[in-house]
C-alpha positions in Angstrom: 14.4 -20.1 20.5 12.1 -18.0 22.4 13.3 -17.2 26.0 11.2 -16.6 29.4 11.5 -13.5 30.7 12.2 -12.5 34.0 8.5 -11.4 35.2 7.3 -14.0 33.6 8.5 -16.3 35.7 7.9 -14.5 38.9 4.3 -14.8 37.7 4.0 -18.3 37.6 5.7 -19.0 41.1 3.0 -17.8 43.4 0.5 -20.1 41.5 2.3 -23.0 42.1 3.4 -22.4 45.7 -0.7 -22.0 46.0 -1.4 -25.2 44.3 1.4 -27.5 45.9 -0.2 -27.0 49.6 -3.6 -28.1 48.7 -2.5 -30.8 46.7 -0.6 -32.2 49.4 -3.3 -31.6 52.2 -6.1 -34.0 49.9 -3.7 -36.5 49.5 -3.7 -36.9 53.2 -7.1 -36.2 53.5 -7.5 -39.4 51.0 -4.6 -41.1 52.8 -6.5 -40.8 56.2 -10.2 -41.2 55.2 -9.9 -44.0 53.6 -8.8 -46.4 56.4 -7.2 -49.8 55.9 -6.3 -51.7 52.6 -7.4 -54.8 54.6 -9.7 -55.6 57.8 -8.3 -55.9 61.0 -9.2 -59.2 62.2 -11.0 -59.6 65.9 -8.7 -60.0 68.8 -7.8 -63.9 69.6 -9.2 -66.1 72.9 -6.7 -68.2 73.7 -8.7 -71.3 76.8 -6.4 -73.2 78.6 -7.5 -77.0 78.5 -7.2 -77.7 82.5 -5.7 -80.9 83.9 -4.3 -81.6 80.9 -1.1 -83.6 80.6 -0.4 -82.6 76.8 0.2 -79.0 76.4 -3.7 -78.2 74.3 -5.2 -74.4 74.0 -8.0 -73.5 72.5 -7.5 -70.7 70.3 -10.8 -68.7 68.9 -9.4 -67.8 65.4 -9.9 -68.6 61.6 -7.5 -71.3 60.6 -7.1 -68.1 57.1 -5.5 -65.9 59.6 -3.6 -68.7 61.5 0.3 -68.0 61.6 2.1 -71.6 62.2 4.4 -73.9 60.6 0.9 -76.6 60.0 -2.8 -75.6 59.9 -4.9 -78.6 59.1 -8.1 -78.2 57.9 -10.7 -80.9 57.4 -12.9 -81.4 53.8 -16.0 -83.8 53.1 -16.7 -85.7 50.9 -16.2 -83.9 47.2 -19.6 -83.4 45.8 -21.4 -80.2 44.2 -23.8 -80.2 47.2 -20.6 -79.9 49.8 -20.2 -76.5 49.6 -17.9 -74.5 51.8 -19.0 -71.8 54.1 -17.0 -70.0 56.7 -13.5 -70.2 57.1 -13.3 -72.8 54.4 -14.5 -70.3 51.9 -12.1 -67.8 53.1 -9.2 -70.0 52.9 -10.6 -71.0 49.6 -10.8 -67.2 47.8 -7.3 -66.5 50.0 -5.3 -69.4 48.0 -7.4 -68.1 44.6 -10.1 -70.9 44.6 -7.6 -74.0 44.7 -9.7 -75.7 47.3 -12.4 -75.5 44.9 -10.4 -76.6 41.4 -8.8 -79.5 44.0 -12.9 -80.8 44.7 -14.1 -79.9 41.2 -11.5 -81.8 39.6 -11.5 -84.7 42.0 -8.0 -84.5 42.6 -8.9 -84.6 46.4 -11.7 -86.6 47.4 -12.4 -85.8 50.9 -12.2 -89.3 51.2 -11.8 -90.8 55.5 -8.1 -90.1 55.8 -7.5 -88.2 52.9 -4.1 -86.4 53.0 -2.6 -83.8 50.8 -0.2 -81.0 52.2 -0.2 -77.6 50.7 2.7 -75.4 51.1 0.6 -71.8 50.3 2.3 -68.7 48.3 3.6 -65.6 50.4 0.5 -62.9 50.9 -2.0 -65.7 50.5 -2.5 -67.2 54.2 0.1 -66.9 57.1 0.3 -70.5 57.6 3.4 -72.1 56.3 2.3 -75.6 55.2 -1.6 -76.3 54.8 -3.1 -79.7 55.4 -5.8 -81.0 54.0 -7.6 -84.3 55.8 -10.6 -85.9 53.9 -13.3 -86.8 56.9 -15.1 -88.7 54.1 -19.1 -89.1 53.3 -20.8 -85.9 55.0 -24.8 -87.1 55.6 -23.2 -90.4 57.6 -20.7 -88.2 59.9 -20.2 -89.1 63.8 -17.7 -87.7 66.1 -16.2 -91.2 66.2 -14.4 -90.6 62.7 -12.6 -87.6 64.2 -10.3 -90.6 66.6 -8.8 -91.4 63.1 -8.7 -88.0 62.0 -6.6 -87.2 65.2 -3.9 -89.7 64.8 -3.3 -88.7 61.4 -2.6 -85.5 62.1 -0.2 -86.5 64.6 1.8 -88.6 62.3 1.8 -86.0 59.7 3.1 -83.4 62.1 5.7 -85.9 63.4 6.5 -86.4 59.8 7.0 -83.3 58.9 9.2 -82.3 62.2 6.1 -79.6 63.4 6.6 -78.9 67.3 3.4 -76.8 67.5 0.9 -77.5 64.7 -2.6 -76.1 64.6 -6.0 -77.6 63.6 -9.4 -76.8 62.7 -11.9 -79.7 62.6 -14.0 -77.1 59.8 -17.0 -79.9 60.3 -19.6 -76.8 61.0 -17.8 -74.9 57.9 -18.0 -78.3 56.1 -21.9 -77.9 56.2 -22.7 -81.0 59.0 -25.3 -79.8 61.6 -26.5 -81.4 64.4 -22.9 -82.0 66.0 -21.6 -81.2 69.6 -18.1 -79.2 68.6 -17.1 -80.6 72.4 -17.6 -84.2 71.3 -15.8 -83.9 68.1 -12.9 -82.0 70.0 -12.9 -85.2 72.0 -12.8 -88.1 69.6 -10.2 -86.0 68.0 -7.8 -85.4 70.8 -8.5 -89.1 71.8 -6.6 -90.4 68.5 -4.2 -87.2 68.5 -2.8 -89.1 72.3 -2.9 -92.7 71.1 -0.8 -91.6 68.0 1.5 -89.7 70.8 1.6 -93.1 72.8 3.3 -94.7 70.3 5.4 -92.7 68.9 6.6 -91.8 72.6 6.9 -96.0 72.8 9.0 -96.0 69.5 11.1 -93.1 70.8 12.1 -94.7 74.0 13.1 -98.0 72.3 15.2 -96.0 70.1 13.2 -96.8 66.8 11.8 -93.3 66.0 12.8 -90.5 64.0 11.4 -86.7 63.4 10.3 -84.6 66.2 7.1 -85.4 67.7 4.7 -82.1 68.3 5.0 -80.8 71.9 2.1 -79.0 72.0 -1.5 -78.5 70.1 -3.6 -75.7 69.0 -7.3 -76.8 68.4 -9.1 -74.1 66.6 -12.9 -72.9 67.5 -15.5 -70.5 66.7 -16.5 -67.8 69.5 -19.6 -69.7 70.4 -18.4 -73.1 70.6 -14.7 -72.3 72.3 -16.1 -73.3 75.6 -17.9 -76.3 74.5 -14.1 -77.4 72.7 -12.7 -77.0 75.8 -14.6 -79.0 78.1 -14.9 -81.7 75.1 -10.9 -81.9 75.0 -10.3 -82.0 78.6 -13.0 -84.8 78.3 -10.8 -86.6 76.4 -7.5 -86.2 78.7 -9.9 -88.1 81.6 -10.5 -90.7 79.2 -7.4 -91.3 78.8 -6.0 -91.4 82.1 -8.1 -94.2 83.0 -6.2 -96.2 80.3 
């Protein structure tokens, strides 16, 4: 057994009190340059609707960064030339490419109506329950679809007990051009109430069960936010005259 001496290790100490400061001082060099592990996201709009008897914001937000209790999203049509773009392909590599196996496989069909609720793991999106609504054949879209689109979603949040749900119409993200975001936000909001009126019918003749959503989130690019707007408070005039 061979045993240290004493100088010896006096001579190794002043290397390593040498060596220990610099390590430390590029760790936080590397710590500090490096930045983020993931992008900050760009600070939220929130538009009031005005005149509206239904609390309805508009929030300017992607439905992958959403956090609520229900995000719906809307998918055309499955077909290899409906590809997603936008938020749809970010929700899309978030959940690991399900979107994509779901369409490739035809296990949902984008179909009018369509349902199919996802409930997404932890770290994938913030949303706690994802729905998916099918707005069926993309070349032949009109805003008109988006009245059925609108009452579904209201009956699925009532289902579900949701007080505040969330939705994106993704029709833009979907690939359809040549569509006013306002008059989609309106045909939508226009079903979203009638559903309302009848379940608020049901409750008061004491034949309804679940909680019916007390307010809605409608979800909008930066560019089209005011368009939205305007398109749902559209729909609230129309409406009243009824």
């Amino acid at each position: 057994m061979t045993l240290l001496k004493k100088t010896d290790t006096w001579s190794l100490r002043p290397r390593w009190s040498w060596s220990l400061p610099l390590f430390v001082a590029l760790w936080v060099h590397a710590q500090t340059s490096s930045g983020p592990a993931t992008p900050k996201s760009a600070e939220s709009q929130v538009l009031a609707v005005p005149n509206a008897s239904f609390p309805v914001n508009v929030l300017v937000e992607s439905p992958a960064l959403t956090k609520t209790e229900l995000q719906a999203i809307c998918l055309f049509q499955s077909d290899p030339a409906n590809l997603l773009n936008g938020s749809l392909t970010e929700i899309d590599q978030n959940l690991g490419g399900l979107l994509t196996r779901l369409r490739r496989d035809s296990l949902f069909r984008g179909t009018l109506g369509e349902t199919l609720l996802i409930v997404p793991k932890p770290g994938t999106i913030p949303a706690k329950r994802l729905l998916l609504i099918g707005l069926g054949d993309r070349d032949s879209f009109t805003p008109a679809r988006e009245q059925l689109v609108g009452f579904i979603f209201f009956e699925e949040a009532e289902r579900l007990g949701t007080s505040h749900p969330y939705f994106a119409p993704t029709v833009l993200d979907g690939g359809k051009t040549g569509v006013e975001t306002g008059d989609v936000a309106r045909e939508f909001l226009l079903g979203f109430l009638r559903a309302k009126a009848d379940q608020n019918l049901l409750q008061h003749a004491g034949v309804a069960a679940g909680t019916s959503p007390r307010s809605l989130t409608f979800l909008a690019g930066a560019a089209h936010a005011a368009g939205t707007r305007d398109g749902l408070a559209t729909a609230f005039k129309a409406a009243a005259q009824h």
